[in-house]
N, C-alpha and C positions, 0 to 999 in steps of 0.2 A: 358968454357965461363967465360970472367971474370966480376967483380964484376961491377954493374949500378954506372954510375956517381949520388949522389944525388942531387936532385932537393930543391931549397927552394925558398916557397912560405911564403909572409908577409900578414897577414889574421887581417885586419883594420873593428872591430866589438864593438861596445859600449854595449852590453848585453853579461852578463857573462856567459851562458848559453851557449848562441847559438854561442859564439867564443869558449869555452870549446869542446863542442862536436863537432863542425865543425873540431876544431884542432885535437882532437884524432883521427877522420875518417879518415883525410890523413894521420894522421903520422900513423896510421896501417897497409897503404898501401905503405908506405916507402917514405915519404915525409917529408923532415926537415922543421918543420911549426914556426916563431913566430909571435907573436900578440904585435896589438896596440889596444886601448880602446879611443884613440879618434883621431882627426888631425893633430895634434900635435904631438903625440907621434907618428904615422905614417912619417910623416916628418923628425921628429930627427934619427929614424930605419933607415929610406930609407940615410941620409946623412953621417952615424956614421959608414954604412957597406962601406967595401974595394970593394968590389962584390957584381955587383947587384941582386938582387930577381930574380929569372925565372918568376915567377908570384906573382902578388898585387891581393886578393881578397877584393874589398873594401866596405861597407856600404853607403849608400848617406846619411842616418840618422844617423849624428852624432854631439853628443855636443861641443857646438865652432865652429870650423872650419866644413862646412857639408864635404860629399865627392865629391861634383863636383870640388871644393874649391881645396882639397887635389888633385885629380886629374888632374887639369889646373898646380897647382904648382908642379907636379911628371912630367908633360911632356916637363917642361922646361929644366929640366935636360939631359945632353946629354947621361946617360950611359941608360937614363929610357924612349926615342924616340922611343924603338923596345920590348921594355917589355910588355908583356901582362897585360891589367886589367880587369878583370871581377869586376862588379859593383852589387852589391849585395842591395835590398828595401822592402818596405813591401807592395809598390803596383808598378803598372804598369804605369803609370802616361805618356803617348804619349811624351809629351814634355821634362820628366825629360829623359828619355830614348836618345832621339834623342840629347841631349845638351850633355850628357855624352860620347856619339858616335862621335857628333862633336870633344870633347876633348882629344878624344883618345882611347877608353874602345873598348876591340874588342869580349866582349859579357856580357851577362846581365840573373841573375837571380833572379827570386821571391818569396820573403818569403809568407809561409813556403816551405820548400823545403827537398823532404828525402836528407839522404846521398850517398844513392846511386847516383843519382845526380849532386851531388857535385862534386863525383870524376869522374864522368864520364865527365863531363866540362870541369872539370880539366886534363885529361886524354888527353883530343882531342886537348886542347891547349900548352903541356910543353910536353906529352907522362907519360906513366908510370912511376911512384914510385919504389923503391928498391926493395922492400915487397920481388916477386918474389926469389932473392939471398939470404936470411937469412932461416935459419932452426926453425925448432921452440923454439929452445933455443934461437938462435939467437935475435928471436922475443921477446923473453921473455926479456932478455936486455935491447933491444932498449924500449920495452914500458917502462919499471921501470927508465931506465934512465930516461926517457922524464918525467915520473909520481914525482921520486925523487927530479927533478928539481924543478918541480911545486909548489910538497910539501914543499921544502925547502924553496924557494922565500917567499911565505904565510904562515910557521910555521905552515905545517898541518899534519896530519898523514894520512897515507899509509898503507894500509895491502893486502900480498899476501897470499891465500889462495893456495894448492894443496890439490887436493883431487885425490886417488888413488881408483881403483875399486878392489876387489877381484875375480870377475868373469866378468868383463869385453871382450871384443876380436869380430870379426868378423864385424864389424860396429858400436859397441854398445857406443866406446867412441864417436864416434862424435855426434851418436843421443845425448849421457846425454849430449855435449856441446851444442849441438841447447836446449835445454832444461832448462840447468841451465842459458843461456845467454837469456831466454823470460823471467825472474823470476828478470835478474838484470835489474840494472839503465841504460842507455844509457852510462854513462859514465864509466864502467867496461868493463874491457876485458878479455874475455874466450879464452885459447890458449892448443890445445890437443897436450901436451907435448908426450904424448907416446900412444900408444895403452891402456893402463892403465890409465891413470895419466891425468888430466885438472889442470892446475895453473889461479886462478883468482885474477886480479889487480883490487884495490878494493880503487880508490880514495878517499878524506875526510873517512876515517875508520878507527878505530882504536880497540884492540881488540875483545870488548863486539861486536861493528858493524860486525868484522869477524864472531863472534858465533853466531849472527843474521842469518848471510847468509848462515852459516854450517846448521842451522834445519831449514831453506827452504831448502835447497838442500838433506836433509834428508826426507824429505816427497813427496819429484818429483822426484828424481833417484832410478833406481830399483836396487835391487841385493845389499850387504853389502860394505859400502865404508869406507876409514880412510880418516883422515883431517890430517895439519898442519899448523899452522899460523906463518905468522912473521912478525912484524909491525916495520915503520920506525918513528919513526928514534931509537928506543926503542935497537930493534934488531940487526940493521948494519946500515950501512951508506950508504952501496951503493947496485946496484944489488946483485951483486954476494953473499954478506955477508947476505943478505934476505933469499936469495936461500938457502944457507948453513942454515941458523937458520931453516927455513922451515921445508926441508928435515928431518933435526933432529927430530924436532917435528911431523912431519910426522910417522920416523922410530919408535918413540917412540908408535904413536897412532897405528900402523900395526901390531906392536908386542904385543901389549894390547888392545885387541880391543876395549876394556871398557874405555881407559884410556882418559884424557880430551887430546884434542887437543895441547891443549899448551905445550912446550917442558920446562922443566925446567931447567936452564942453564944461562950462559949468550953468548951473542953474541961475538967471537972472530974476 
């Protein structure tokens, strides 16, 4: 079977929050997502791209320009007459609904709203995300890339955590992944690398934040586990060099089970 064409959605959201995690949920499910923060910059996205969006998830509430605004002016365009917009508000408003439908939006959701949701909206109007075709390394990648990027743009730190079981097997990793993933923030992600092994993406964090999250997860997973950290931009630059620093440190804490987390070294 070969590899899913990817799909990208332009996600037009003025709260930093609720455009952060809205965008991690698709792109988990294999969706190339970016964002605008206001009208504006939604308009210069949509005209700056060779190719247009599959789908515009847009806001009506936003500073400057609102979204009915952004959406009268997105339908004038000829490549964006047959693109999807879903219109996204924090209430229901009969009128604001109907005037958005007049202009084109061919569905409409209400905040607050889970993620499940979200992509199941999204799902029914573009079809599924890649997600399906990548392995979980593969996975592993793709979030860090998407995650590094972010970091990079805002000058933030990133830390990936792996954490390995010693007596792990039979179901027991995915239960500690449902587990260690009710302990985290919305915007981390838990991905069971192996039957042994969960790798956690660990946005705004940086070391001390990774060893925050190592003795929570030390006091909610059963059985004896090792850690390794590797924080960006400290450790590598890019996925892969995360990875490697990690693992190291990893190797280090498996073979010493006493030893700290942290690998001592530098990142090649």
């Amino acid at each position: 079977m070969g590899a899913q064409v990817e799909k990208s959605i332009l996600l037009v959201e003025d709260s930093t929050l609720a455009r952060f995690s809205s965008k991690r949920a698709l792109e988990d499910m294999g969706y190339v997502v970016e964002e605008a923060s206001s009208g504006q910059e939604a308009l210069m996205r949509i005209r700056g791209k060779r190719d247009p969006y599959d789908l515009v998830i847009l806001d009506i509430h936003l500073p400057g320009m609102d979204g009915l605004a952004v959406l009268e002016n997105l339908k004038l365009l000829p490549d964006y007459r047959y693109v999807p917009v879903m219109v996204v508000t924090v209430d229901s408003n009969l009128a604001v609904v109907k005037r958005a439908i007049e202009l084109g939006a061919v569905d409409f959701l209400c905040k607050p709203y889970s993620f499940e949701v979200l992509v199941r909206r999204v799902e029914r109007l573009i079809g599924p995300g890649a997600r399906g075709e990548l392995t979980p390394a593969g996975l592993l990648q793709k979030v860090l890339r998407n995650e590094i990027n972010r970091a990079n743009r805002g000058n933030l730190n990133l830390a990936l955590v792996l954490a390995r079981s010693r007596d792990a097997g039979r179901g027991k990793i995915s239960e500690a992944g449902r587990q260690a993933r009710r302990c985290l923030r919305e915007i981390d992600t838990v991905i069971e690398l192996s039957k042994s092994t969960l790798a956690l993406v660990l946005p705004l964090t940086g070391e001390k934040g990774a060893e925050v999250v190592i003795k929570k997860l030390e006091k909610i997973l059963p059985g004896s586990w090792s850690y390794g950290i590797a924080v960006y931009p400290d450790n590598g630059n890019d996925g892969e060099e995360l990875f490697a620093y990690a693992e190291a440190s990893l190797k280090e804490s498996w073979e010493k089970p006493g030893a700290p987390a942290r690998h001592e070294g530098s990142a090649t």
